[in-house]
MARZA-554236 format. One record per residue (C-alpha): x, y, z; residue number from 1; residue in one letter. Coordinates in Angstrom, 1 decimal, padded with zeros to 4 digits. Layout:
BEGIN
u: X | v: Y | w: Z | num: NUM | residuo: A
...
end
This chain:
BEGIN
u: -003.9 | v: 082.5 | w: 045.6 | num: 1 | residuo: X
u: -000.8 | v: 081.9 | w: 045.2 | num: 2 | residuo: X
u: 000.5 | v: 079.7 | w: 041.3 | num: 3 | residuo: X
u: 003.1 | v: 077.4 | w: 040.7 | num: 4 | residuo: X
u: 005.6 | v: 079.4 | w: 039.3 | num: 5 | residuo: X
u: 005.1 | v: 082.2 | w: 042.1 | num: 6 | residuo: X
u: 005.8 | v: 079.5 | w: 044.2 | num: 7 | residuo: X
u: 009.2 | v: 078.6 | w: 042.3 | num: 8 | residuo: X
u: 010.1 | v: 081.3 | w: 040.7 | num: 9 | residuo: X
u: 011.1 | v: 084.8 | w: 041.7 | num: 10 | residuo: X
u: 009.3 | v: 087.4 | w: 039.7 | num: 11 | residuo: X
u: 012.0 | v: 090.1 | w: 039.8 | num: 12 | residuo: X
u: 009.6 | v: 093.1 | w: 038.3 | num: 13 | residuo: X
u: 007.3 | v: 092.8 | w: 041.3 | num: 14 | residuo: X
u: 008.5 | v: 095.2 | w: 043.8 | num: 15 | residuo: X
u: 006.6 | v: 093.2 | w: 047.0 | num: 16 | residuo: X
u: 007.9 | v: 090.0 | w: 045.6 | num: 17 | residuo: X
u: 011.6 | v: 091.8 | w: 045.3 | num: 18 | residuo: X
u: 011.1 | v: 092.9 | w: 048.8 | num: 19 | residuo: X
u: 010.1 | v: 089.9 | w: 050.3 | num: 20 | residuo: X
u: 012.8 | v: 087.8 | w: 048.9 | num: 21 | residuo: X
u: 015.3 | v: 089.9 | w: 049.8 | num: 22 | residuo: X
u: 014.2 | v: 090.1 | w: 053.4 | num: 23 | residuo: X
u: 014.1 | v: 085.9 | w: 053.2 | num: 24 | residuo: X
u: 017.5 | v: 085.8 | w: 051.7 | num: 25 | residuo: X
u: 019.0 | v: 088.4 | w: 054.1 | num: 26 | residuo: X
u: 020.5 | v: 090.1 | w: 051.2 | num: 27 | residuo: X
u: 019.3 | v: 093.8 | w: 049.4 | num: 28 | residuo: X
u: 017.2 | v: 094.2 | w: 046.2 | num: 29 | residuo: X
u: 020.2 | v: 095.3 | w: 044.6 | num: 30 | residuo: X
u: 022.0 | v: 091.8 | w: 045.3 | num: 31 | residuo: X
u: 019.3 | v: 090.1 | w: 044.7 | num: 32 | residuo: X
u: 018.7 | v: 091.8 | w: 040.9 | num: 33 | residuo: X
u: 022.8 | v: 090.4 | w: 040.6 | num: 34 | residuo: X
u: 021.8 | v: 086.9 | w: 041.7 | num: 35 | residuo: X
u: 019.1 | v: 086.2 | w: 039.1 | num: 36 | residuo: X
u: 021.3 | v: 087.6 | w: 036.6 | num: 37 | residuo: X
u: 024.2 | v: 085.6 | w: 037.1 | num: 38 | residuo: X
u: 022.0 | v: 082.0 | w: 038.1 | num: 39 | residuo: X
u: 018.0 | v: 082.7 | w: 036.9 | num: 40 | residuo: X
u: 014.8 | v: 083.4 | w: 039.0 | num: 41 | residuo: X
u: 014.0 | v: 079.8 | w: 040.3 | num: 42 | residuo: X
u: 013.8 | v: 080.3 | w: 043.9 | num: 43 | residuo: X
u: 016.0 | v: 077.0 | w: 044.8 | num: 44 | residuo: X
u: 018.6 | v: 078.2 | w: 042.7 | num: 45 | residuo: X
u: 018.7 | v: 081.5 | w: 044.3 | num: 46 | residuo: X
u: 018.9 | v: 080.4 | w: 047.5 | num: 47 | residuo: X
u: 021.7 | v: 077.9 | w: 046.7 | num: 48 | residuo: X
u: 023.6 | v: 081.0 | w: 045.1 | num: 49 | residuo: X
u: 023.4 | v: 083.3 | w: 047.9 | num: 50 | residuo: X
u: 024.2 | v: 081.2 | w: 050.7 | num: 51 | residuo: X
u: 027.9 | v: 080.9 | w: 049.8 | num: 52 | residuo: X
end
């Protein structure tokens, strides 16, 4: 079962969570790891962020 934070929140240090975002966000881990240090792990944000 999935918890709120899992749900809005990306928790970088889990590698299937890494890997799945990624995927989502068309972009690789390695992006991804730049993203939520430049703008934070909240998934909204994230998305926002690597869409332009």
């Amino acid at each position: 079962m999935t918890t709120e934070t899992e749900r809005t929140h990306l928790d970088i240090h889990d590698r299937s969570s890494r890997e799945s975002y990624a995927r989502l966000f068309g972009v690789s881990e390695e992006q991804l790891r730049k993203a939520v240090r430049l703008v934070g792990s909240r998934v909204s944000t994230l998305r926002g962020h690597l869409r332009r």
